[in-house]
N, C-alpha and C positions, 0 to 999 in steps of 0.2 A: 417400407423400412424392414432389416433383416431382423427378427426376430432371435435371440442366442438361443441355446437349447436349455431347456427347465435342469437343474441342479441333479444329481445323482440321487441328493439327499432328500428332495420331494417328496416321495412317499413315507419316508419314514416323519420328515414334519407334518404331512397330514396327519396323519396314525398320533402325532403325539399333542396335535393341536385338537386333537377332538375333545382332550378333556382339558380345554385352554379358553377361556374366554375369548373370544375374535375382538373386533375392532369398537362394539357395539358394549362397554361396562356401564356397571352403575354404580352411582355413590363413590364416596372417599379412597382413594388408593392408599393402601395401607401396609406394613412389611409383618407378615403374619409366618412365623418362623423361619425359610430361606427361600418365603416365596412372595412375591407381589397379590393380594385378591384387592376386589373390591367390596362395596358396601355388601355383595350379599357369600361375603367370603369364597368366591368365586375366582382364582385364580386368572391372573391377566398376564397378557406378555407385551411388553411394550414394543412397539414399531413405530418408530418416532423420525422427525427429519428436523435439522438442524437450523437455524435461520440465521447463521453467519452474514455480516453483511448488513444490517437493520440499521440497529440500535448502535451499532459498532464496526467501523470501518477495518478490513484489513490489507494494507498495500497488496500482497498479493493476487486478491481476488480484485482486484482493477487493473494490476497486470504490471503493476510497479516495481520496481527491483532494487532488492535488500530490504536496510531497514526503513519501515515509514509507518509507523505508530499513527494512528487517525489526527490526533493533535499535532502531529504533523504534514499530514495530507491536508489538513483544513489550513494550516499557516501558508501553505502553498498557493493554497486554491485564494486568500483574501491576498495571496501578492497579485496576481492575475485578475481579480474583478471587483477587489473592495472586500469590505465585510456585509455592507448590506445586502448583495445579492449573493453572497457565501452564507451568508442565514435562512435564505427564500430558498438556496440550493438545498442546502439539508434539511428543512422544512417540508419541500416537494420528495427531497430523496426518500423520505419517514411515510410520506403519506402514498407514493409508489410501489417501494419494495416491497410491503407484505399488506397486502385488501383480502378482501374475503372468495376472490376468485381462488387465490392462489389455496385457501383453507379449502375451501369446496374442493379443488382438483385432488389436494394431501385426503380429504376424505377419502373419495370418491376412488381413488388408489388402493385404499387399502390402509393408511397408518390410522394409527390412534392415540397419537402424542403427538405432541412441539415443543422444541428443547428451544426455551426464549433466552439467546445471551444477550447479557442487558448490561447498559452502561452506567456505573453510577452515580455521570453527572448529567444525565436526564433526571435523575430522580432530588438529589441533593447537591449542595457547592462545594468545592473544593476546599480545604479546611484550611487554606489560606487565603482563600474567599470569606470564610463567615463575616460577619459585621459584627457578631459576638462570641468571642471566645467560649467555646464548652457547648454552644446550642446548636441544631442540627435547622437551618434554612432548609423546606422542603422546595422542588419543582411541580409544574403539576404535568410536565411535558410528558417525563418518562410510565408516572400512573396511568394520564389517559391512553398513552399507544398501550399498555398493558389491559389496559378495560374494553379499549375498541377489538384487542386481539381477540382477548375474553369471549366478549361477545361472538365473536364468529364460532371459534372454540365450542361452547355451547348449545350452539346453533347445530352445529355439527358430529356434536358427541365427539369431538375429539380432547383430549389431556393436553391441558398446558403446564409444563416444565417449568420452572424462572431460573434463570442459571445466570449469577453474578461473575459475568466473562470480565469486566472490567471492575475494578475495586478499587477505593480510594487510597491511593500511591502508588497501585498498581503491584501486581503478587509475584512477580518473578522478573528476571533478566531476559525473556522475551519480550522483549516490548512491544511488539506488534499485538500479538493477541491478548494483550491487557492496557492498551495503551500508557504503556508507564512511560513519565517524563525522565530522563536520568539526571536532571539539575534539582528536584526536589524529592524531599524522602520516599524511602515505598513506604507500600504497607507494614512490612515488618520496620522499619529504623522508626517511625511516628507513630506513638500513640494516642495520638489523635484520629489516624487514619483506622485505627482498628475499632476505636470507638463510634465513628461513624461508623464501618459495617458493621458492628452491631447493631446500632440506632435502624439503619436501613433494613434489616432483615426484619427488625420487629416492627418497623412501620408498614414493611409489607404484607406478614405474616398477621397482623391486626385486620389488614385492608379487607384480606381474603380469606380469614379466619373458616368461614361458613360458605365458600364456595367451593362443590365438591368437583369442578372439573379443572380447577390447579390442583396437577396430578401430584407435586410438591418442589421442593426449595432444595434445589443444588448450589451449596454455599462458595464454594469459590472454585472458578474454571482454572482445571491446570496449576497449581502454585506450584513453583518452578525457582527454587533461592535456599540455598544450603546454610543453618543455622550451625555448622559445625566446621566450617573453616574446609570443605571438602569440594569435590566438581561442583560449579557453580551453580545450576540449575537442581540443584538439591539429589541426586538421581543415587548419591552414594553415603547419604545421610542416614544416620543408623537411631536415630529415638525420631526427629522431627517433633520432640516436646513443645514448642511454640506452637505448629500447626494445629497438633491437639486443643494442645490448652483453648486457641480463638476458639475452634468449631463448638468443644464446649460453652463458651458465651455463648456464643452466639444460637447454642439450643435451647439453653436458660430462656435467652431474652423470647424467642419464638412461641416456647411453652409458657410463658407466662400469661400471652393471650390468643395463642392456638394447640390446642391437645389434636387438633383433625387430619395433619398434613404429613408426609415421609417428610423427613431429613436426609438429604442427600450427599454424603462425604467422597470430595477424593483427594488422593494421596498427594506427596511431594513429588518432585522430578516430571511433570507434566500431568501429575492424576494419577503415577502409576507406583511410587514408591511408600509403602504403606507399614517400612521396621517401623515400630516401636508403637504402632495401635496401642489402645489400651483395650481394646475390646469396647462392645456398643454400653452406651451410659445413658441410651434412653430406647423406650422398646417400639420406636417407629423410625429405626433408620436402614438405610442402604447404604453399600459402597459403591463408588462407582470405579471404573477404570477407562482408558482409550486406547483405540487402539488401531497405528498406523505401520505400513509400512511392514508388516513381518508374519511370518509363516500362518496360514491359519489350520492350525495343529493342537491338539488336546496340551501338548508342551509348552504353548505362545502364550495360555492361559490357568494354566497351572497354578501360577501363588493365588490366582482371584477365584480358583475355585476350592483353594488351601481355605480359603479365609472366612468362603460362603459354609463351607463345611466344617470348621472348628468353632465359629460364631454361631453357626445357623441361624445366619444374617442373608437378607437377597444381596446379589451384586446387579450390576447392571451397564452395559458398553456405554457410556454416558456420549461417545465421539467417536466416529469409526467415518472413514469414505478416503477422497483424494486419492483411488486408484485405479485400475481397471474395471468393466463390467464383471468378467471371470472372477477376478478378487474378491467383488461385493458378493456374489454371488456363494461362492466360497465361506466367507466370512459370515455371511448370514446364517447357513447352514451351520457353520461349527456355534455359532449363538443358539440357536434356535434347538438342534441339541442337544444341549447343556439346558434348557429351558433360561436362556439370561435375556433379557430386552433387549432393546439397540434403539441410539439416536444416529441417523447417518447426518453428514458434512459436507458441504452445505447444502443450502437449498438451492440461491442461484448465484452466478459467477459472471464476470464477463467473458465473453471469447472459451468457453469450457465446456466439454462435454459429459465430463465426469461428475456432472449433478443432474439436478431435474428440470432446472430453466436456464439455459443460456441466455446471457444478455448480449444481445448486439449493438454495439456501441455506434454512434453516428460516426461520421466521415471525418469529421474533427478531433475527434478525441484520438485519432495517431499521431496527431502532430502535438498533440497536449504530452502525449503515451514520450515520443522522443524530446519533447523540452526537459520530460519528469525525469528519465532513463538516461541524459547525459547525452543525448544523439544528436538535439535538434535544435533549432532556432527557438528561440521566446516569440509563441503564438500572440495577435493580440488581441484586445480584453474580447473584441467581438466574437472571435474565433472561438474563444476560452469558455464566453459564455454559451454559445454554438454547443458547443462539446460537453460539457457539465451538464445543462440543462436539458438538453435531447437525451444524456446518459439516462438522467432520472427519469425522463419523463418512458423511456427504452426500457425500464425495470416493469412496467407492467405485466403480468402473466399474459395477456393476450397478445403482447408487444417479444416474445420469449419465445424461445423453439423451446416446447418440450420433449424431454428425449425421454418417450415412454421404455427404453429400453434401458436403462439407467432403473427405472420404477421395478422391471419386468424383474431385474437380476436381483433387487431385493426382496419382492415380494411376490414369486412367480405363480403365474396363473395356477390353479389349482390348490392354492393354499389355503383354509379358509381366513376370511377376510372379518 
């Protein structure tokens, strides 16, 4: 396999990682003026990989077209085989997509974070699900895949991230990457929805209080919903007062029975619009931002380093990928830099190159692929199951082309590790 050529910028991240902690921290990550250290105040730079795909389904990374919100790829999937073997499917899916080969390989690369987007009806019910009004029904689905990640994590010295990608009513008019239903409230129209994320952040933030390799808590992925009557994904919202206000609950309730962990904020209009901050209201946060699709030039990042520099506050790429080798490459380098962290997007995809595991779907699932896309015949149930069932059981990293050249462009040899 061709190998691409190492960065221009190479030498000079060596030169500036020498006084950078590598892969290898210890103790608590913590935001110690505009910079990440760890327990022994030892500056860290995060090299994180994303795990899109787990805990939370997104049509396009199966290769589906438009919109398909997971609660609706699942409504799909039980037209086709029932619900009992749509339960056994996501069940096997959870227990395929992320085992401790694929943590070993993310060591063994080179990163030393994992940015977990988590759903949060593994963890709790849907607030029109309770059985009693005002109380929080916990699961124990979503804790244990978070404990068994742990563990590997651990294992590995690597940081686990928890980043609340899905929320209950869901935080924007994307529906895909928060699975929002659009027949019941989001999260901003129901406050009930926001008092579960509160409730959830501090059941989590209790769980792991004293676990120093949750690197910390990114509280909601992307909110994307304009509180000001303006472009709908919020992008030209000038205070974002609601936004604030939650994240403050929601650091209350965390510091009530964790002082140990970063608080991780990002802005309206996808994570990246951030008028009307109030500035940091507690002295272990970060911002974060994402960042796709566009120049990477000292100009692309400009307001996130306006922000790091008038707060002397860390920021940090909390999402970056889905483009070229050259790009990431690129892109790492202007992070890197700047001395800012990176989580890349995703980890594995089906039919894709532009991650770190490709999945190769069985022979069945292109006729699932044109039932789903408008093209095809209604597969049946055998076929369906054929197809679903080989997918997950295909997500295993040993079952996965890894495209070390994907790895190389983020984290090119020569770097230290």
């Amino acid at each position: 396999m061709k190998i691409p050529a190492v960065s221009p910028w190479v030498p000079l991240i060596c030169l500036a990682l020498s006084l950078v902690v590598p892969a290898r921290a210890e103790g608590f990550l913590r935001a110690r003026g505009d910079r990440i250290v760890d327990g022994e105040g030892r500056e860290v730079l995060l090299r994180g990989m994303g795990l899109g795909g787990w805990m939370l389904q997104e049509g396009y990374m199966l290769r589906l077209k438009g919109e398909n919100p997971q609660h609706r790829i699942r409504q799909r999937i039980v037209e086709l085989i029932g619900p009992e073997a749509t339960e056994r499917f996501y069940v096997l899916w959870r227990d395929r997509h992320m085992t401790e080969a694929d943590v070993r390989a993310l060591a063994e690369a080179g990163f030393n974070s994992i940015r977990l987007p988590m759903h949060y009806n593994l963890f709790t019910l849907p607030v029109d699900e309770e059985p009693e009004p005002g109380r929080q029904t916990w699961l124990p689905t979503g804790f244990e895949l978070v404990d068994r990640l742990l563990a590997w994590c651990r294992a590995y010295r690597i940081y686990l991230i928890l980043d609340l990608h899905a929320a209950p009513g869901g935080q924007g008019h994307d529906v895909n990457i928060c699975d929002r239903d659009t027949n019941k409230p989001s999260l901003w129209e129901d406050p009930r929805n926001r008092e579960k994320t509160v409730a959830l952040w501090r059941k989590l933030a209790e769980r792991y209080a004293r676990e120093p390799w949750i690197g910390g808590y990114d509280l909601i992925n992307e909110p994307n919903w304009s509180f000001e009557g303006r472009e709908r994904h919020g992008r030209e919202d000038q205070t974002n007062a609601p936004l604030w206000a939650l994240y403050r609950e929601i650091t209350r309730a965390i510091r009530e029975v964790d002082r140990n962990h970063m608080i991780i904020l990002g802005g309206n209009g996808w994570g990246n619009n951030y008028r009307g901050f109030p500035g940091p209201w507690d002295d272990n946060l970060v911002l974060s931002f994402h960042k796709y699709w566009n120049p990477n030039t000292d100009e692309a990042i400009a307001p996130y380093l306006a922000l790091r520099e008038k707060y002397r506050i860390p920021i940090w790429l909390g999402e970056s990928g889905e483009n070229s080798n050259e790009w990431f490459r690129e892109c790492v380098a202007l992070m890197e830099r700047h001395r800012i962290g990176w989580a890349w997007w995703p980890h594995k995809k089906v039919e894709s190159r532009s991650c770190v595991y490709t999945v190769t779907p069985p022979t069945e699932y292109r006729a699932l692929l044109e039932y789903w896309n408008g093209g095809g015949a209604r597969p049946t149930r055998e076929v369906a199951v054929r197809a679903l069932f080989g997918l997950a059981e295909n997500l295993r990293a040993e079952r996965c082309q890894y495209n070390a050249e994907v790895v190389e462009a983020l984290i090119p040899r020569g770097v230290s590790r």
